[in-house]
Each structure stands twice: as C-alpha cells, then as structure tokens.
C-alpha positions in Angstrom: 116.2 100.8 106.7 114.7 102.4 103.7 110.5 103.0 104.0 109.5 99.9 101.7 111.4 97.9 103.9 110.0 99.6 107.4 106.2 98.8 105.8 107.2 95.2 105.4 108.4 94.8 108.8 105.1 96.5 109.7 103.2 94.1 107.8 104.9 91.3 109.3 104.7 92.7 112.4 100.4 93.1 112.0 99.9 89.4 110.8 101.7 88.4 114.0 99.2 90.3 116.4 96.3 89.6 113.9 97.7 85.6 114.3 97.5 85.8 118.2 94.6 88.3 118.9 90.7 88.3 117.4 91.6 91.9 115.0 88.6 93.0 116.1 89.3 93.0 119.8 92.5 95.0 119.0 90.6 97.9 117.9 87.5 97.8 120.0 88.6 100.6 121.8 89.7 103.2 118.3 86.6 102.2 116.6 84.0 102.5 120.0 85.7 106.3 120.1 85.2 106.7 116.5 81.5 105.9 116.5 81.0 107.7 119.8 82.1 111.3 118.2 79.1 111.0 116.2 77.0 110.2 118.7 78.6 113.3 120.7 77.8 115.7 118.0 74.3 114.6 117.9 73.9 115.4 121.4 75.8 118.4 121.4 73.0 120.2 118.9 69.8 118.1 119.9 70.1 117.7 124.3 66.4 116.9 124.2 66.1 113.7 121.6 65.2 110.2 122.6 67.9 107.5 122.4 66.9 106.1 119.4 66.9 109.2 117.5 70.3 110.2 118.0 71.2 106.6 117.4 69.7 107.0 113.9 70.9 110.5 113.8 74.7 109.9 114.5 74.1 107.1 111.9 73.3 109.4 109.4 76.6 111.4 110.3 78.7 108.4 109.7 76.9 107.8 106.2 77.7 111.1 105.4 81.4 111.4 106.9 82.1 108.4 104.5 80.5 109.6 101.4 82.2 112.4 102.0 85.5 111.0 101.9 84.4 109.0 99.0 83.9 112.2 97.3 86.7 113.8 98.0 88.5 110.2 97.0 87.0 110.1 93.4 88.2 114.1 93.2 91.7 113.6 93.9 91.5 110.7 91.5 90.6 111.7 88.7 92.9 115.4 88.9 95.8 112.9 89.3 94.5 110.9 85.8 94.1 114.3 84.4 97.9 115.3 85.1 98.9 111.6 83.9 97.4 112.6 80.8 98.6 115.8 80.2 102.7 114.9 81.8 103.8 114.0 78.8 107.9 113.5 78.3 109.1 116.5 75.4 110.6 114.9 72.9 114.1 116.4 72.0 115.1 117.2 69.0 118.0 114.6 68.7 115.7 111.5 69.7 113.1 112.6 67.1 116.1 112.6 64.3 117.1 109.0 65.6 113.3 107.6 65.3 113.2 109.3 62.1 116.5 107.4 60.9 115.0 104.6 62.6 111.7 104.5 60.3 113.9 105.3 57.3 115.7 102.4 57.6 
C-alpha cells in the first residue's frame, strides 16, 4: 500500500470513530495532559502562587507556545517561497534553439 493510500484508509478510518464517538471525548485525555504541562511548569518555578495565578499564568504559556509555532510556521514558509522562486529549471541550449525556431516561424 503506497502512503497516499495508507492516509486515506486513515481518513476513513477517523470519520468512522468521529461517526460513533463525541471527537471531543476521544481526546479528552491528550488534550487534559497537554494543558496540564503548562500548568506544571508554572508550579515548578512559582510553588507559592494562588490557584488562579497559575491558572492565568499557564495560560499565558499556552498563548506563547502557539505564537511561537506560528512564528516559526510563517519562517519556514516564506524560505520555502524563496527557494520556489529562485529553483528555476536551466534552460539547455537545444530547447532555447527550438523556441527560437518556434518564434521564427
């Protein structure tokens, strides 16, 4: 099975769970530990804050984890415009002759 056609079967295989299960309650679990490792680093350098700071704290980490990875998104974007723009195909000699007899013609 080539990789295209594994990430179809995937697919497939996705809109059936997401058909018989709330999406949501499928990744309770992966997103509750995502959130809590911000939460964790809060209280890892500030023991003494109320609960409410390091809830708007660890907030605050998220915001910045994500704009972060918009960032470093919009970087790797625009170096792989710039290459588009400068891989350009050389032209060979004998396919400039034959555009040349081309706009001769």
């Amino acid at each position: 099975m080539t990789p295209t056609q594994r990430a179809i079967w995937g697919r497939v295989g996705a809109a059936i769970a997401r058909s018989r299960h709330d999406p949501r309650e499928l990744t309770s679990a992966a997103r509750k530990r995502f959130l809590a490792r911000f939460e964790a680093e809060v209280r890892a350098e500030h023991s003494d804050l109320s609960e409410p700071e390091i809830q708007r704290r660890a907030g605050e980490l998220r915001r910045a984890y994500f704009l972060k990875l918009a960032a470093q998104s919009s970087i790797a974007r625009s170096k792989k415009k710039r290459k588009a723009a400068t891989d350009v195909t050389p032209v060979t000699a004998e396919a400039e002759g034959q555009a040349n007899d081309r706009a001769a013609a």
